[in-house]
C-alpha positions as CSV (number, residue, x, y, z in Angstrom):
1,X,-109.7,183.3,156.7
2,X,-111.5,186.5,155.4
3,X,-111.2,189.3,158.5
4,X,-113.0,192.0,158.1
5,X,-112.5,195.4,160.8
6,X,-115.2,197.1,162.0
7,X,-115.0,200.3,163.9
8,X,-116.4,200.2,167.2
9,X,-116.3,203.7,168.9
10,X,-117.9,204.7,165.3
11,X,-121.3,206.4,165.1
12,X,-123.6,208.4,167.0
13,X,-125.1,204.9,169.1
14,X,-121.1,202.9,169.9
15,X,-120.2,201.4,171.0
16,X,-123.6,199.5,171.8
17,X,-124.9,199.6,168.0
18,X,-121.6,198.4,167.1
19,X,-121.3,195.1,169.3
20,X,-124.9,194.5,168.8
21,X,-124.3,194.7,165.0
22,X,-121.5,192.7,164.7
23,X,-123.1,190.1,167.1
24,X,-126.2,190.1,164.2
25,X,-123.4,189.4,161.5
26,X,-121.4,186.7,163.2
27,X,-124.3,185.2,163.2
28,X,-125.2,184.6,159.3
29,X,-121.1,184.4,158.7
30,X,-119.2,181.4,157.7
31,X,-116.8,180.0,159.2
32,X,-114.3,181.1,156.8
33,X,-115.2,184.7,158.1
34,X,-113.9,186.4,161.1
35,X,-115.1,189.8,162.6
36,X,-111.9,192.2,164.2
37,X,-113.5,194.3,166.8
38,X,-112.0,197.6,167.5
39,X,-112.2,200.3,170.2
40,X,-111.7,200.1,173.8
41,X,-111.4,196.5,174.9
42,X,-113.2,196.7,178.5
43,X,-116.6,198.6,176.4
44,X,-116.3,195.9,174.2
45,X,-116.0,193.2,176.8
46,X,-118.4,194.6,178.7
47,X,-121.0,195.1,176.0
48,X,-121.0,191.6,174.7
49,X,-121.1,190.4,178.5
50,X,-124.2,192.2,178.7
51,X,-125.4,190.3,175.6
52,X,-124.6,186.9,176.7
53,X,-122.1,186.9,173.7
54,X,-119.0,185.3,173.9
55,X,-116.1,187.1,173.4
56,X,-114.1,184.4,171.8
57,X,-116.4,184.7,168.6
58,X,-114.6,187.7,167.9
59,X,-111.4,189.1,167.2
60,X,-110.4,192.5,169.6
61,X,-108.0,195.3,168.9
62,X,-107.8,197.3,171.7
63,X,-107.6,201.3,169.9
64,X,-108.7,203.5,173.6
65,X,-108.9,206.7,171.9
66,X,-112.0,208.0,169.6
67,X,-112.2,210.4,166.7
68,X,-115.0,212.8,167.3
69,X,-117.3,214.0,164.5
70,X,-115.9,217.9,165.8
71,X,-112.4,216.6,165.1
72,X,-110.1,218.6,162.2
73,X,-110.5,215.0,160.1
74,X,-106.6,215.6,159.1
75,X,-105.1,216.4,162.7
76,X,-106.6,213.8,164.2
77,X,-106.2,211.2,162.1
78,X,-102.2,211.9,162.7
79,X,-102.2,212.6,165.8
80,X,-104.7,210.4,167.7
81,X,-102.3,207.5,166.6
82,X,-104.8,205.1,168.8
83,X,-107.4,205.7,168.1
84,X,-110.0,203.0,166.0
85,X,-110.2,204.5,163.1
86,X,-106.0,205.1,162.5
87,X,-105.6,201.7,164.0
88,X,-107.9,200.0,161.8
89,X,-106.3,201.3,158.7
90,X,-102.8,200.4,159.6
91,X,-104.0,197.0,160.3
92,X,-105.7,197.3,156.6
93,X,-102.1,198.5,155.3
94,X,-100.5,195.6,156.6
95,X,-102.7,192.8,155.6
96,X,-103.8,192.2,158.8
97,X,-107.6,192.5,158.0
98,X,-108.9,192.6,154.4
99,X,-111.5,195.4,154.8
100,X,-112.3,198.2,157.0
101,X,-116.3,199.6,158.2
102,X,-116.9,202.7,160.3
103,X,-119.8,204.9,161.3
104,X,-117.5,207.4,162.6
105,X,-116.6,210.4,161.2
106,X,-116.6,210.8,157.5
107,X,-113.8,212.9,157.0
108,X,-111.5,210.7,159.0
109,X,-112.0,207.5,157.0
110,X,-111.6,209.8,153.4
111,X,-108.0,210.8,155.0
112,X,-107.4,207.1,155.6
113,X,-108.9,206.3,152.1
114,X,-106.5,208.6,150.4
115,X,-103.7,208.5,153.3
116,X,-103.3,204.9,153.9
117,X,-105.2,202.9,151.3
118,X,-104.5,205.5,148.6
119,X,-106.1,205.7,144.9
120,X,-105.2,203.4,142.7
121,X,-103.0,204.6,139.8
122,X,-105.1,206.1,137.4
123,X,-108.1,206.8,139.4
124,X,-108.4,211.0,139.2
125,X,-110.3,211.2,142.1
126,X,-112.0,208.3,144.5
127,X,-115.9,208.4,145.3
128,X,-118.4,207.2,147.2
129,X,-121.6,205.2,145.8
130,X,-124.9,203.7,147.3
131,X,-127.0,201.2,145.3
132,X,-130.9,201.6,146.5
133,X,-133.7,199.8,144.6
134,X,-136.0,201.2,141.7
135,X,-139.7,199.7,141.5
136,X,-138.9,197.2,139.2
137,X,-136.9,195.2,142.2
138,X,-133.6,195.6,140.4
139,X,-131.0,198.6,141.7
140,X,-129.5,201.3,140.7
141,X,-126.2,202.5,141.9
142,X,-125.4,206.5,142.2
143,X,-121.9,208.4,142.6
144,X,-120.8,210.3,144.0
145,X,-123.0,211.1,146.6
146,X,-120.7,213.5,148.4
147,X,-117.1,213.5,148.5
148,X,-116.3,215.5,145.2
149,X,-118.8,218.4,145.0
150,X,-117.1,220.2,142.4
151,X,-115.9,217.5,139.5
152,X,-114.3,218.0,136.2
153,X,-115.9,216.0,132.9
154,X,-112.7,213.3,133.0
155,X,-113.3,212.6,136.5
156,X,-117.1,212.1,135.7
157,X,-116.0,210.0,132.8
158,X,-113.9,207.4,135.4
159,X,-117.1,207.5,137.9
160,X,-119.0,205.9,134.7
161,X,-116.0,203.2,134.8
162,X,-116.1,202.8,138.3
163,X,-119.8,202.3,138.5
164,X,-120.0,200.1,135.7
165,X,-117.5,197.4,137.4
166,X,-119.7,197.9,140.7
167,X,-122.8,197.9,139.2
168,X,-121.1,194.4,137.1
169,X,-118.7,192.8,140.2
170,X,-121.3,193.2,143.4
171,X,-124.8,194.0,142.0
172,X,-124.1,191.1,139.8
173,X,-125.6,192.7,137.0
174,X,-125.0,192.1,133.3
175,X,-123.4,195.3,130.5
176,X,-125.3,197.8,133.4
177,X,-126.6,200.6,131.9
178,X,-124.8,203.9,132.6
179,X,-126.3,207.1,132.7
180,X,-124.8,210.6,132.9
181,X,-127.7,212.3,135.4
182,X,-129.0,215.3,133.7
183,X,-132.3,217.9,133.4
184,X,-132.9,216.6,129.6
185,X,-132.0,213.3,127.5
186,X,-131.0,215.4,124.7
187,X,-127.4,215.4,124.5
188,X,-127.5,219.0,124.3
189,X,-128.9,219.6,127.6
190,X,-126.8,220.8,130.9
191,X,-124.2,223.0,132.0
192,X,-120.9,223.1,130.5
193,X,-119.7,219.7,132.7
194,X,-122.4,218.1,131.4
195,X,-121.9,218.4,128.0
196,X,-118.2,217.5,128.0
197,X,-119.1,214.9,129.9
198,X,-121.3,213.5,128.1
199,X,-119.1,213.8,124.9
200,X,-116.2,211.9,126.8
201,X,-118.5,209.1,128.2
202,X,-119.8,208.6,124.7
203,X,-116.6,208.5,123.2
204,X,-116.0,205.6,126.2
205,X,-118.7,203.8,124.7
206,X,-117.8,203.5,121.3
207,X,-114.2,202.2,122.6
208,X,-116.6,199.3,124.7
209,X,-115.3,200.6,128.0
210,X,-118.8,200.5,129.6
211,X,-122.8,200.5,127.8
212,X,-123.0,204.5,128.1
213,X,-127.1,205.1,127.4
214,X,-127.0,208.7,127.4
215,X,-128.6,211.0,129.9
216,X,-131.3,210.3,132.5
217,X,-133.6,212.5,134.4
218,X,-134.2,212.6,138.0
219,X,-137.6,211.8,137.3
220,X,-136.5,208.3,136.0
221,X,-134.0,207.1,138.5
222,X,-136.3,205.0,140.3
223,X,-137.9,203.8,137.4
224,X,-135.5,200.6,136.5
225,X,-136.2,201.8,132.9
226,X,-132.8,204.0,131.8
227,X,-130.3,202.7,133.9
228,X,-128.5,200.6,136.0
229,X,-125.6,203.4,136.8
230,X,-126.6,207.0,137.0
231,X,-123.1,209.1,137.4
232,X,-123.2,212.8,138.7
233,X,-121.0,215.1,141.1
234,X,-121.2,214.8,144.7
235,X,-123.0,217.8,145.5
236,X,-125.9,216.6,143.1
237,X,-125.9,213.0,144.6
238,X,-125.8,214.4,147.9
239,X,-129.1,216.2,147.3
240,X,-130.3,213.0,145.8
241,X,-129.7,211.0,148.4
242,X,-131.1,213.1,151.2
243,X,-134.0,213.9,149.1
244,X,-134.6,210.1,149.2
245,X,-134.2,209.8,152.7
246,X,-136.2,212.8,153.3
247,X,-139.3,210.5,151.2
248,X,-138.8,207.9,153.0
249,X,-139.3,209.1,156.2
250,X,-142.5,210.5,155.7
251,X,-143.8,207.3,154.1
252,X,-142.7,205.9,156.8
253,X,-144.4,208.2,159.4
254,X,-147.8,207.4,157.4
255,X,-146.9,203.6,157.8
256,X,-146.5,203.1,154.3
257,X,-144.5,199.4,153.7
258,X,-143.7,198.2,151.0
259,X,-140.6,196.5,149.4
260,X,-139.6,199.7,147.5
261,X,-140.1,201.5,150.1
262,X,-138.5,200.0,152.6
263,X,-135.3,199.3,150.4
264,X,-134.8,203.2,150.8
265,X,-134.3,202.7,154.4
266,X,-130.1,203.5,154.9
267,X,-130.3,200.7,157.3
268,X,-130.8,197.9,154.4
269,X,-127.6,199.9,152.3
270,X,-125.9,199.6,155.7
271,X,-123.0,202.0,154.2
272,X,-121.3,203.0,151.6
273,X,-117.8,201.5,149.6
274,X,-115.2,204.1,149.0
275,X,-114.2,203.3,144.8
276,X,-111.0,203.8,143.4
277,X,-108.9,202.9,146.4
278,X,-106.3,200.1,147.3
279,X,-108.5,198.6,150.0
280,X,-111.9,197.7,150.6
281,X,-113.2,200.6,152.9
282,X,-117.0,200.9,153.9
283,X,-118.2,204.3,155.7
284,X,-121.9,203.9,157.7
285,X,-124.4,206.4,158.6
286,X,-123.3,208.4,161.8
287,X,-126.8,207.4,163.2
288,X,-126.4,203.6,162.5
289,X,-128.9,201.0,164.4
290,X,-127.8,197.8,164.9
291,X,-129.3,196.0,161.8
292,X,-127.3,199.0,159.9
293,X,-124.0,197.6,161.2
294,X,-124.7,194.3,160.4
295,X,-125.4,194.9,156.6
296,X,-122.1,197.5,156.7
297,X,-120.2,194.5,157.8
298,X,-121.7,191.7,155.1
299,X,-121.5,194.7,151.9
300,X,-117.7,194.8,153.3
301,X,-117.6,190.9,153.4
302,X,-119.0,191.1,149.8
303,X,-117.0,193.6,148.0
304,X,-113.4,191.7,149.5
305,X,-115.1,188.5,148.1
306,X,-116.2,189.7,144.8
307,X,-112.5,191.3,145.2
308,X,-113.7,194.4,143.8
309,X,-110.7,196.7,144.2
310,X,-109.0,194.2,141.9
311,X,-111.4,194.3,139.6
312,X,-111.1,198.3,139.6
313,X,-106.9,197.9,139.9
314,X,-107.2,195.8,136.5
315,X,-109.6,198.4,134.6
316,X,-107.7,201.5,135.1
């Protein structure tokens, strides 16, 4: 049985968007699946009462106190010893659930990444990717998007590593393309990081550790034509990824709707894995809906069946 936690005093809309979420999910699971609820057990109760849910479905872990997006992420993740988030990742330590979602505060689940879960030997630094579509249909998967905003060239070198076995174990696709994001193709182009980094990850490639195709620019992210993994530091995939929410909000205030389009929407992405770590940990949107709950719940579901961290464990 395959238990997969999900945090429900996380985000801007629990516990509500939570319950309703994970109602949505229970719904397409098998039966080999089991959702672990966990927050304060009269909300929870109370909100699947409202929703003619029975509670039975579901696994509780009653965890009264919340972490606050104000909190220090460090002080309260020691000392609010019960609250959702803390609770959750002990039960991830111990086995008792095989992977962890919240839409609570970001810093909180990075100390329990790092904390609790830990990196996994050889991994320099962990990182956080999303994988949106381009306008050929297929996707393309981008880290970091935030975590490491100032990266050295080796730790951009493991990102191509951890992206390729992503972009290969979950996406499902084939020798993915990796792609060092840049303001030129030319290898010459970029700041200093750049250029090392691009001399390590070709070096990479000519050992077979992952298809390294050079650099990519912005321009051709979307395109499906350079790349299956575009690698860059968290600062730049931050702006990426906001820049591409910023888009699609306005083509969605002029009611444009279209598959690409609406593949942009955070809700479809539902949230995003934490890489390089000894348990599969999923971190949502603080604004999550309902429908982005459910998908954070099935991505987790995916990446403990695909078991992606031991896929990551056996590369580095």
């Amino acid at each position: 049985m395959i238990k997969i936690g999900i945090d429900a005093f996380g985000g801007d809309n629990a516990p509500e968007a939570v319950v309703e979420g994970a109602i949505a999910a229970q719904g397409v699971l098998g039966a080999d699946c089991r959702i672990v609820l966990l927050g304060d057990r009269g909300s929870i109760m109370e909100q699947l009462s409202q929703r003619g849910c029975c509670a039975e479905l579901f696994d509780i872990v009653h965890a009264p106190e919340r972490i606050e997006m104000g909190d220090h992420p460090a002080d309260s993740f020691r000392t609010k010893i019960n609250s959702s988030i803390v609770v959750g990742f002990n039960m991830l330590a111990k086995g008792e659930i095989d992977g962890f979602a919240s839409a609570g505060s970001t810093g909180a689940m990075m100390v329990g990444s790092m904390m609790v879960a830990k990196p996994l030997a050889g991994v320099l630094r962990p990182t956080i990717a999303i994988s949106i579509p381009t306008v050929k249909g297929s996707k393309v998967t981008i880290l970091d998007i935030g975590i490491n905003v100032d990266c050295r060239p080796e730790v951009l070198e493991q990102y191509a590593v951890i992206g390729s076995v992503y972009a290969s174990e979950v996406i499902g696709q084939s020798s993915p393309r990796v792609a060092l994001l840049n303001i030129g193709e030319e290898s010459s182009k970029g700041n200093a990081q750049a250029k090392v980094a691009y001399q390590l990850m070709s070096q990479a490639a000519e050992q077979g550790r992952y298809n390294f195709v050079g650099n990519v620019e912005p321009s051709h992210i979307f395109t499906g034509d350079v790349a299956d993994v575009v690698v860059c530091d968290g600062f730049v995939g931050n702006t990426v990824l906001k820049l591409t929410e910023g888009f699609y909000a306005i083509n969605a205030s002029d009611g444009v709707v279209t598959p690409f389009w609406q593949g942009l929407n955070y809700e479809q992405a539902g949230g995003t894995p934490v890489l390089g770590v000894g348990a599969v940990v999923t971190i949502g949107h603080g604004k999550s809906t309902p429908e982005a709950i459910k998908n954070m719940i099935l991505s987790t579901l995916h990446s403990v069946e695909t078991d992606l961290v031991g896929k990551l464990r056996e590369r580095f």
